[in-house]
N, C-alpha and C positions, 0 to 999 in steps of 0.2 A: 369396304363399302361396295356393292355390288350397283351397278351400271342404271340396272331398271326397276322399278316397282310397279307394280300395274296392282289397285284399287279397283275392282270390281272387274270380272274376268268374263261377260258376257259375249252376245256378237261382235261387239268391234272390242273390248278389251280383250277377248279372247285372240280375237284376230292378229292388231297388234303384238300380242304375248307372243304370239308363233313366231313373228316375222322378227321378233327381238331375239329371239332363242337363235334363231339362221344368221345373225347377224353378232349377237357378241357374244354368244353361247350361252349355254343354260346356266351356268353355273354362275352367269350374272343377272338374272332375272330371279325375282323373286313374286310370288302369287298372293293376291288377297281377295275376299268376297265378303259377304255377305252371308253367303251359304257356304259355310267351310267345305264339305262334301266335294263342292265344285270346283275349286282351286286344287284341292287334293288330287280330283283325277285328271286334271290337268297337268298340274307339276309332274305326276305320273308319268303321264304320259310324252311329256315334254323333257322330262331331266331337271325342270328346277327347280328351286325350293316354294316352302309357304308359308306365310305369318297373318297375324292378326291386322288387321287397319296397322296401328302403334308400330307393330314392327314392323311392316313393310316399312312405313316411314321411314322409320331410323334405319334401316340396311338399305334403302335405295339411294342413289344419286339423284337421279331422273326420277319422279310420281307422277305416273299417267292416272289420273282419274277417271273411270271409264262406268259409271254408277248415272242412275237415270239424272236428268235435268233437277228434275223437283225433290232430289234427295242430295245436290252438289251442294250447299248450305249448310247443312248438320253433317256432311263429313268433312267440310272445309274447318268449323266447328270442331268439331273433333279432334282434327288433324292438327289445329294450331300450339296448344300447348307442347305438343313433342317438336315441331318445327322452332319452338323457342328455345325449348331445351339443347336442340342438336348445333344449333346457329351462337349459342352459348361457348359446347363445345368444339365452335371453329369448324363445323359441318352442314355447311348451307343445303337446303333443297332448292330443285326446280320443279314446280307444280305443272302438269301440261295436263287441263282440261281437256275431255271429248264430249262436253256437257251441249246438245245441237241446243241453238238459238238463244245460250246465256252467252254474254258478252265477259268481255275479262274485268273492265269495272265496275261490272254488277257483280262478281264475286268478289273482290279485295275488301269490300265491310267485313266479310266472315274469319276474314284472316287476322282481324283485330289483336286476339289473344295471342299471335306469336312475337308480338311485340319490334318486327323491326316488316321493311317491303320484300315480301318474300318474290322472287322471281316468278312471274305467272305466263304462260305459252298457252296456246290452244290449239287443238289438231282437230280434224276430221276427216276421218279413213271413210274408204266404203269396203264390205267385207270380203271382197277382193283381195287386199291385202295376204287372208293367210293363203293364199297359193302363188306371192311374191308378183301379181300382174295388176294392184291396186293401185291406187290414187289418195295421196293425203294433202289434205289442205294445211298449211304451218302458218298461225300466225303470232306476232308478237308486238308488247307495245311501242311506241317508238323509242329508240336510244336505249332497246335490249342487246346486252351483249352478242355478238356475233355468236363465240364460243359455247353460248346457250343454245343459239339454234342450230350450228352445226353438230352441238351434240346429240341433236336431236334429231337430224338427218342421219347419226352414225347410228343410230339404238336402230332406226327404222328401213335402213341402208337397204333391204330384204323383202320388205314392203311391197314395193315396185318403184311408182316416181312422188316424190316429194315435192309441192308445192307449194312457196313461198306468196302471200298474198295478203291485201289489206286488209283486217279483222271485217271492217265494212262491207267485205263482198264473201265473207265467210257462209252467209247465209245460201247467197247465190251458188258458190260452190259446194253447197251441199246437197242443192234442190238439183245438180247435175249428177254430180258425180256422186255424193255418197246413197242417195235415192234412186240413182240409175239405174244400178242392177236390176234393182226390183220392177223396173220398165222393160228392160231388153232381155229380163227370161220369159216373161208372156209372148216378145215377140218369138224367140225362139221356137218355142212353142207351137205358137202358131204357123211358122214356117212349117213347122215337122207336120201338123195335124193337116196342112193343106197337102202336104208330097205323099201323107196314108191316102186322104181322099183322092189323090192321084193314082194310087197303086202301091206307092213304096212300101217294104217291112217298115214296125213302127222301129224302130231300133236305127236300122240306118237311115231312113226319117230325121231321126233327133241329131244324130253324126252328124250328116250333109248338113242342118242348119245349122247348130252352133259351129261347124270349121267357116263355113258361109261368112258368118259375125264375125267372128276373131280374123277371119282374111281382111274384109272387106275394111274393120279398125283399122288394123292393120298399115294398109293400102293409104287411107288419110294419113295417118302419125308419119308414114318413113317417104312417101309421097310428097307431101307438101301441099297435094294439091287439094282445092276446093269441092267435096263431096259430090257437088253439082255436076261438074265437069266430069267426075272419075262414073256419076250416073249416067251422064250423055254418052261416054264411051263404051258401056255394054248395051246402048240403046240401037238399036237396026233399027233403018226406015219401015216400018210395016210388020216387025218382026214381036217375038214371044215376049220381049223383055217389055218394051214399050207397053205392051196390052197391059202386061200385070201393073207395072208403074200407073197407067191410066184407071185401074182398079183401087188401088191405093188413093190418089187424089181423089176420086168419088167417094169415097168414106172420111178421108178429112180426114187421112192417119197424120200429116204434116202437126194438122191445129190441134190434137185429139194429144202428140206427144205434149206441145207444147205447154198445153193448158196442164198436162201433169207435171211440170217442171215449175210452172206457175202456180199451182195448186200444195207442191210439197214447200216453195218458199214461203207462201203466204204461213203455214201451220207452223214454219220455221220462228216465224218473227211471234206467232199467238206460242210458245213454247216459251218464248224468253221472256212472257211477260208475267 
């Protein structure tokens, strides 16, 4: 029985797929879609194998579910008669959701047909992940096996960092981190398009902003210190930093992230309903 199964191989099942391949090698990952084509050039390209839904099933240990929200139902569905048969013979699965904004017991009705409480986790990557510098949210329900979720830290080991957290703030951590990206490459962006309209090539432009970002991350995670404080420090009395900083608060980039972190949870909770 091989390690992983991943059930729909898009942006974050793709993602994860990678980061499982770097961590317990291919040849314990197994591929499944919707669109066979895609899994194919994936396993290609990756080293590992590819089945149907059923057989990912039955040759995985671990089933990431990685297929839209409003389609987790009819593969859970699906999924349950082979989950009966394998639990028959003495081969449990563990199901790990990446369905955003469905809860874990709002999935277990659909699990009805495999006849006994299948293990159920839930993840949510940002797609970060497949270049190993991601962020995954791990949750599980109360008085789940330990062994469950550290095997679930081991499949994802490759990732980046793993975080353990209450199903209840899953929402929240998605409206950061797994929607963040897609907030801090506009700013990049923007960085680079103000340093053209400064002069700079476009190319080293976009260099200097994104190393800018990943330092500046950086600087908080291995720091300790409070963002605030690490901005006061590159601030001169009267000087260049200050000015732009002063540019930024007149446009209400503070309120302008926030409201989009406010804005992706809100659609988080209208998803799972």
């Amino acid at each position: 029985m091989k390690r992983a199964a991943f059930i729909g191989v898009g942006n974050m099942g793709g993602a994860l797929a990678r980061a499982a391949c770097r961590a317990v090698g291919p040849d314990q990952v197994v591929l499944a879609n919707r669109t066979g084509a895609k899994a194919e050039a994936m396993a290609a390209q990756l080293g590992c194998s590819v089945a149907d839904n059923g057989g990912a099933a039955r040759e995985g240990e671990y089933l990431f579910l990685g297929v839209k929200p409003h389609m987790m139902g009819s593969l859970l569905e699906e999924l349950s008669p082979v989950l009966a048969q394998c639990h028959q013979e003495g081969q449990d699965k563990v199901l790990v959701s990446m369905a955003a904004g469905i809860r874990l017991k709002d999935l277990r009705p659909y699990l009805g047909g495999a006849g006994y409480e299948v293990p159920l986790l839930r993840v949510m990557p940002n797609t970060c992940v497949s270049i190993g510098k991601g962020l995954v949210g791990l949750s599980a329900p109360e008085g789940e096996w330990e062994s469950r979720l550290k095997g679930v830290e081991d499949i994802l080991a490759q990732a980046g960092r793993v975080e353990r957290l209450p199903e209840d703030l899953m929402d929240q951590f998605t409206a950061v981190a797994g929607c963040g990206p897609a907030f801090i490459y506009p700013f990049i962006e923007a960085l680079a398009d103000g340093g053209v309209m400064a002069g700079l090539p476009r190319q080293k432009a976009m260099l200097y902003a994104a190393q800018t970002v990943m330092g500046a991350a950086a600087m908080v995670l291995e720091t300790g210190e409070h963002p605030g404080v690490l901005k006061d420090a590159v601030c001169s009395p009267g000087g260049s930093t200050i000015a732009g900083v002063a540019a930024l608060e007149r446009a209400g980039f503070r309120g302008i992230a926030m409201d989009a972190v406010l804005a992706a949870w809100k659609r988080n909770g209208e998803l799972g309903k």
